[in-house]
C-alpha positions in Angstrom: 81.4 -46.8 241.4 79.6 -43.7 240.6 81.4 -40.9 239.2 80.6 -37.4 240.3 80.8 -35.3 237.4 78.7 -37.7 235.4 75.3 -37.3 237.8 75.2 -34.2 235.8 74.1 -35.3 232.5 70.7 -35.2 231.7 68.6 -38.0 231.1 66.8 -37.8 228.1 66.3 -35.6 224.5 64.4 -35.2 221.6 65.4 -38.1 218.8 68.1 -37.4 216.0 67.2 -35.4 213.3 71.0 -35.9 211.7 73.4 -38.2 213.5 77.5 -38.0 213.5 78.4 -41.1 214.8 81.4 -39.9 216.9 85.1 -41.0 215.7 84.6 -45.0 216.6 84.5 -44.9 212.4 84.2 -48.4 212.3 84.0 -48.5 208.7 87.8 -46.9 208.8 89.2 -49.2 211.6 89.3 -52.8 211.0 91.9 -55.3 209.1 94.2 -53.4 206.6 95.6 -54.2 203.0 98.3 -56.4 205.4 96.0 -58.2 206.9 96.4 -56.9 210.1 93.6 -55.2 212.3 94.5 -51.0 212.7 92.7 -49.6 215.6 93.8 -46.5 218.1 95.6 -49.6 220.2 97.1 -51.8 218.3 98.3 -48.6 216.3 99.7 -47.5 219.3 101.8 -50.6 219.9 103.8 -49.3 216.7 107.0 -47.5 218.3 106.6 -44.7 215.4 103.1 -44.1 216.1 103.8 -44.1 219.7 106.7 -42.0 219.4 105.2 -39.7 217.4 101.8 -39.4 219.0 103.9 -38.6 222.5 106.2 -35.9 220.9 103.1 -34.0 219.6 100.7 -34.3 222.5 103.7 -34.0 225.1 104.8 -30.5 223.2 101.6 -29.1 223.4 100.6 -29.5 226.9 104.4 -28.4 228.0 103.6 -24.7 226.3 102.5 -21.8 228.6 98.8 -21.8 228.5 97.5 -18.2 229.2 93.8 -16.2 229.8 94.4 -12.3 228.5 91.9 -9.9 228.6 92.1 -7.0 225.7 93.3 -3.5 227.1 93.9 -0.2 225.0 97.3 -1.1 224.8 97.1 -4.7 223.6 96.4 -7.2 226.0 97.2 -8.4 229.4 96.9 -11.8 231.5 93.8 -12.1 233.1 94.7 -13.5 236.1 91.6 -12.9 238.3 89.6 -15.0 235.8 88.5 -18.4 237.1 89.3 -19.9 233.3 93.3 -18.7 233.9 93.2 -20.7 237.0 91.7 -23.9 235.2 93.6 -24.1 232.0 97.1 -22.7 233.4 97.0 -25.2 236.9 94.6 -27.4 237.3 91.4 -28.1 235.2 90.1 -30.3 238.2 91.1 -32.1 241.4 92.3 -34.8 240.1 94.7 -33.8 236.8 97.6 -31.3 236.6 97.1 -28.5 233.2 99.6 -30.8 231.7 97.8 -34.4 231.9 94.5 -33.0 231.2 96.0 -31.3 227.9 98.1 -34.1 227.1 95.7 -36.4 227.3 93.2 -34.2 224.7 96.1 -34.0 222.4 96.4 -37.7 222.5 92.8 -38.4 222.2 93.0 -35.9 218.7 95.8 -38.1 217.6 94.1 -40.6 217.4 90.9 -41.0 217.5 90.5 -37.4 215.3 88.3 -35.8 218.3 88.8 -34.5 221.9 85.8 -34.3 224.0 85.7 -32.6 228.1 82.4 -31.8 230.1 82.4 -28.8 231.4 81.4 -28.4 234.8 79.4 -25.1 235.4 78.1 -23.6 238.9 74.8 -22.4 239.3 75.6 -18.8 238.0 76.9 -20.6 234.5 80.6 -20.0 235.5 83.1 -23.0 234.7 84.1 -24.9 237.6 86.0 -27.9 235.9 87.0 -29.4 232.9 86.6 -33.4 232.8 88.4 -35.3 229.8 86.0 -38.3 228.2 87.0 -41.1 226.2 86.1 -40.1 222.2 85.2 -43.7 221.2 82.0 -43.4 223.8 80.8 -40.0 222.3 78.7 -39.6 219.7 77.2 -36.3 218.4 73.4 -36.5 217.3 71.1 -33.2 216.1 67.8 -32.9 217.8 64.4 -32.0 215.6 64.9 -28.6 216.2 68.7 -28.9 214.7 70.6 -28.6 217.9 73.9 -30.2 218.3 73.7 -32.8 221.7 76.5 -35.3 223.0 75.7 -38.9 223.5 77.9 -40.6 226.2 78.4 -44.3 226.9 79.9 -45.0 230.6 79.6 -48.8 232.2 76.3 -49.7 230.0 73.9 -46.5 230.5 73.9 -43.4 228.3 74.3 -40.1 229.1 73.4 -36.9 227.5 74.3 -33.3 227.5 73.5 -30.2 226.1 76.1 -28.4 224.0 77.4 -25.7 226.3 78.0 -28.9 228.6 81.2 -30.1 226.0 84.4 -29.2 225.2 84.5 -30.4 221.9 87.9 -30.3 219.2 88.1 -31.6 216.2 90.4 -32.8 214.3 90.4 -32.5 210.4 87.0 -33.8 208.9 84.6 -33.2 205.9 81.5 -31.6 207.6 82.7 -29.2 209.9 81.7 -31.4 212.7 83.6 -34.4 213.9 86.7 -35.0 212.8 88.4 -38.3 210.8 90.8 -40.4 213.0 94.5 -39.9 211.5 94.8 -44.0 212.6 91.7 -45.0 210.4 92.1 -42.5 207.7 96.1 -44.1 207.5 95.6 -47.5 208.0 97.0 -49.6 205.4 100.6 -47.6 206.4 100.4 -48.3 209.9 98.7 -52.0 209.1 102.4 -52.5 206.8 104.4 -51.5 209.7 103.0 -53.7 212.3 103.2 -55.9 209.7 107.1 -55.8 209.1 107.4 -55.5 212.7 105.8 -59.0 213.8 107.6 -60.4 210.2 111.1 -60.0 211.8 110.0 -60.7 215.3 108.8 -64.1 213.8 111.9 -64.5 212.2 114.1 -64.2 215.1 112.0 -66.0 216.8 112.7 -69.1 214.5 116.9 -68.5 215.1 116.6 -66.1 211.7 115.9 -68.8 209.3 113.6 -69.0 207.2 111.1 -71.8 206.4 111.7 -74.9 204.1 111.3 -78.4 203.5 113.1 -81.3 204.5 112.8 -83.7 201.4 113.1 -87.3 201.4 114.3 -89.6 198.7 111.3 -92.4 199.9 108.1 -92.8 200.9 107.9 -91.4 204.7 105.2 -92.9 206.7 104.7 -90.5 209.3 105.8 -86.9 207.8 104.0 -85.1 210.9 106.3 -86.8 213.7 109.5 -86.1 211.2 108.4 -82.6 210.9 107.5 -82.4 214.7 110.5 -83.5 215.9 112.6 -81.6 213.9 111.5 -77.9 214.8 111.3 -79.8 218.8 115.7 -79.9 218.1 116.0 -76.8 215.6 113.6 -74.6 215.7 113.4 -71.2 217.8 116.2 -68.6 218.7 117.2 -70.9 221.5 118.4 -73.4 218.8 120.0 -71.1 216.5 122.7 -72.1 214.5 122.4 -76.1 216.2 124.0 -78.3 213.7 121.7 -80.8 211.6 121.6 -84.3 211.2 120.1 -85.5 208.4 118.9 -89.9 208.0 118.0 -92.3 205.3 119.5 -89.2 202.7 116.7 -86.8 203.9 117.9 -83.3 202.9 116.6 -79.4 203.9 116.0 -76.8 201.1 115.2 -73.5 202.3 111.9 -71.8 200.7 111.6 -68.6 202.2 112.6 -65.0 201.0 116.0 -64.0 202.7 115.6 -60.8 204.5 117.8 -59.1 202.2 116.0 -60.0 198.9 112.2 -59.2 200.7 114.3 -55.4 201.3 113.0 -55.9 204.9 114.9 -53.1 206.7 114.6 -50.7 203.9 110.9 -51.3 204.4 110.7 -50.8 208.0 112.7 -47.4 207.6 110.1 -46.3 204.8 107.2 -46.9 207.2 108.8 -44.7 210.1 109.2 -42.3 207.3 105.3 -43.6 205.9 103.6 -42.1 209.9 106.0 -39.4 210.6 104.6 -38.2 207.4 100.7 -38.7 208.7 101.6 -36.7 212.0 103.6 -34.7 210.0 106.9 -35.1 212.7 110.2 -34.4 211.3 112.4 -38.2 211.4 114.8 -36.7 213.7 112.6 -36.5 216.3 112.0 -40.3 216.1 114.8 -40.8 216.2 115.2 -41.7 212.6 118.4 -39.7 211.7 119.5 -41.7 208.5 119.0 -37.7 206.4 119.7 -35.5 209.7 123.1 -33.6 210.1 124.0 -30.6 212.7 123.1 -28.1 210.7 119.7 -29.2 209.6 118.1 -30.3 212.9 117.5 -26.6 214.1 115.5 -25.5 211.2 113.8 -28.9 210.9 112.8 -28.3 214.4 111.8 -24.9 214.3 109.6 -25.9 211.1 108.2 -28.1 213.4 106.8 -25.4 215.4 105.7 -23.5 212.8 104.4 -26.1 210.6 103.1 -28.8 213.1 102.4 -27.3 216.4 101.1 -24.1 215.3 98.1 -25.3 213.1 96.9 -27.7 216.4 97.7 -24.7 218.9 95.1 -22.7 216.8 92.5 -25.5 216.7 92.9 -25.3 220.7 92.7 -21.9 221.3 89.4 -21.3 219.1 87.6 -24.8 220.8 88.9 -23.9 224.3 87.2 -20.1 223.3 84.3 -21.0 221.7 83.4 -23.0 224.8 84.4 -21.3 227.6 83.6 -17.7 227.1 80.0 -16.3 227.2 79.3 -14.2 224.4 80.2 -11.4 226.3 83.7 -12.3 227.7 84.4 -13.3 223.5 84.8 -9.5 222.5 87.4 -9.2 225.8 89.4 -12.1 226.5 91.7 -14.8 224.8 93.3 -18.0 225.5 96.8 -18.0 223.6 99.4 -20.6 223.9 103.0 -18.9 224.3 104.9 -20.2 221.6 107.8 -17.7 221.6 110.0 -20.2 223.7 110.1 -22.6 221.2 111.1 -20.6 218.3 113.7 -18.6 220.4 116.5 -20.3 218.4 120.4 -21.0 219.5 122.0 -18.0 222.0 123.6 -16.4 219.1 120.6 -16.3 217.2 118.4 -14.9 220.2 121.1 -12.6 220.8 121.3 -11.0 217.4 117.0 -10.8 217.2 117.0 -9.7 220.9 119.5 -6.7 219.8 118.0 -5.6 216.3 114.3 -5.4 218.6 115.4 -3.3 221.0 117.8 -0.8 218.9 114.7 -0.4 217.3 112.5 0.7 220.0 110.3 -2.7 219.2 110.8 -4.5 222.4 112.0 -3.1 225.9 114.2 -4.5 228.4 111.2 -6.5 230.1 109.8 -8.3 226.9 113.0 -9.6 226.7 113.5 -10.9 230.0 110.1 -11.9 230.0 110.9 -14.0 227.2 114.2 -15.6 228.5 112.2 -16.5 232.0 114.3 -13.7 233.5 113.0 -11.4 236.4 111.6 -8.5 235.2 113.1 -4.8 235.2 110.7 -2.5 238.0 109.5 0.5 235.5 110.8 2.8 237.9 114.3 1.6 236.7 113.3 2.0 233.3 112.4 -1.9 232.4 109.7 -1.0 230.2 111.0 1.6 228.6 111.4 1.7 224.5 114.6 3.0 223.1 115.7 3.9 219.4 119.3 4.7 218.4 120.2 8.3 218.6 121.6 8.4 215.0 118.1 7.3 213.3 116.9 10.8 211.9 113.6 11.6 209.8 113.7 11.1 206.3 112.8 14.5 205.3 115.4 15.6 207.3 117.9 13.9 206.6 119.9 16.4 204.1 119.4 19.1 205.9 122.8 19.3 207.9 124.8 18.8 204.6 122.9 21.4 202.9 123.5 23.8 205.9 127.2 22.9 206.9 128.4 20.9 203.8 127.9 23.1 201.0 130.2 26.1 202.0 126.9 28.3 202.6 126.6 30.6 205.4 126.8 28.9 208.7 125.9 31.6 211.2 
């Protein structure tokens, strides 16, 4: 089936002066310390990886994603601007703002890049935004040193130019492409799957561990005895089936208890191990072994300021650098709204909301504006700014004492 979007790469380019080959990072992915094989899927499969690779790409493609265009005042939403349109609603036909961001986020998780074509019309404008899949890219130089993109879809390549991609790195060493969090991290995820198909292995065996069934003779045929006791004992299905032992044949366990191999403890430490690599407080994992009431808020608005902020940032500079002309870079924006998120408990808000506006920092409006509330018309003074009466000027501030305190003349 031919996709449309895709008829609009060009065919060929110059050869590689410098290649990037993409995120695949082959040399990162493969079989970990544990022995088991780490890749974006089978990482995935982890609950903590899962868990927190939806929290963090989920939390940044619910925020309010605005276009502002700089006025002498500040700034303003721009929202005659096809860009507004495509990033706030609906980057194409076929995805909402929220899937199309959510599924860049998870693509930056973990693969380390995010790639979309950008769709153009014939005056340059963007028309559409089109996610693609990071392990297909890669990112080659031509002679003359310009960045192009090097797409694999159903066995043919495809190329574009640079003002044809949306490209957002994650954290790398050049600049360029960034490192996959999964490879970089794999010997911690490769010990959780690890523990994870250890005790689904044991339960699968009724929770006993292996052993030997020794015999005081010679046995003949040790394969059929051995068959035909894990046919009777073996599995969860024949958990805790009572034995019968012939001809003084006895069963000595040779395997290390769950207890003694500290296998929960180990499984808690490698929640702990990738919260740490997405940098996700535990609580949101669900992992509240440290949690209590009256650390969860502050944990959560650290979060914010600690987790989501640095990616929001790494967003808004991509999505501007790729977007705008050079033009429309020295008047408009794309800013996330963040100010939801770090609004706090009721009393908390309540207390910031009053010092702002006793203070002639915020009018009635902002602060609607910030609680999703209607706004105030200006005619009814919504927008107004407001100080309290008894705030005087410094320099002034004896003057009514020296006047009327100090038994002078007060005519």
């Amino acid at each position: 089936m031919k996709i449309p979007f895709l008829s609009r790469f060009f065919p060929t380019r110059a050869s590689p002066k410098n290649t990037f080959w993409g995120s695949a990072y082959s040399f990162f992915f493969g079989t970990s310390s544990s022995g088991k094989t780490v890749n974006e899927r089978t990482a995935l499969q982890t609950t903590a990886v899962y868990a927190c690779v939806r929290i963090l790409a989920e939390t940044i493609a619910s925020l309010p994603l605005h276009t502002y265009k700089y006025t002498a005042s500040g700034k303003e939403k721009a929202l005659d601007h096809p860009i507004y349109y495509l990033l706030h609603s609906e980057p194409n036909p076929e995805m909402t703002s929220f899937v199309f961001r959510e599924t860049l986020m998870g693509h930056l998780l973990l693969w380390g890049n995010a790639y979309a074509q950008i769709i153009r019309d014939g005056r340059g404008r963007v028309i559409g935004l089109y996610p693609l899949l990071p392990n297909k890219m890669i990112v080659n130089r031509n002679d003359q040193g310009q960045l192009y993109y090097q797409y694999e879809k159903d066995g043919k390549t495809y190329l574009l130019n640079r003002c044809e991609v949306l490209h957002i790195p994650g954290l790398g060493f050049d600049g360029l492409i960034g490192y996959s969090p999964i490879g970089m991290a794999k010997n911690a995820i490769g010990m959780a799957i690890a523990t994870e198909e250890y005790g689904a292995k044991l339960f699968a065996n009724g929770a006993t561990p292996g052993g030997v069934l020794e015999h005081p003779g010679i046995v003949k045929d040790p394969a059929r005895i051995r068959d035909s006791w894990n046919a009777v004992y073996q599995g969860s299905a024949n958990a805790r089936r009572i034995a019968v032992l012939e001809e003084g044949m006895s069963f000595k366990s040779i395997g290390i208890p769950p207890e003694q191999a500290q296998f929960l403890e180990t499984r808690k430490f490698q929640i702990e191990e990738i919260c740490r690599i997405f940098r996700v407080p535990p609580h949101l994992v669900a992992s509240l072994d440290r949690a209590t009431f009256s650390n969860i808020e502050h944990q959560s608005i650290s979060f914010i300021d600690n987790t989501i902020v640095p990616w929001v940032t790494r967003i808004e500079q991509s999505l501007q650098r790729a977007l705008f002309s050079e033009t429309e870079k020295r008047t408009l924006c794309i800013k996330f709204n963040l100010n939801g998120r770090l609004r706090g408990d009721a009393a908390a808000r309540a207390a910031f909301y009053q010092t702002m506006r006793q203070n002639g920092i915020m009018s009635a409006n902002d602060i609607r504006e910030l609680e999703e509330m209607n706004l105030i018309p200006d005619e009814l003074g919504g927008n107004k700014l407001l100080v309290n009466g008894n705030f005087v000027d410094m320099a002034s501030a004896g003057a009514w004492t020296k006047r009327y305190g100090g038994g002078e003349d007060k005519t």
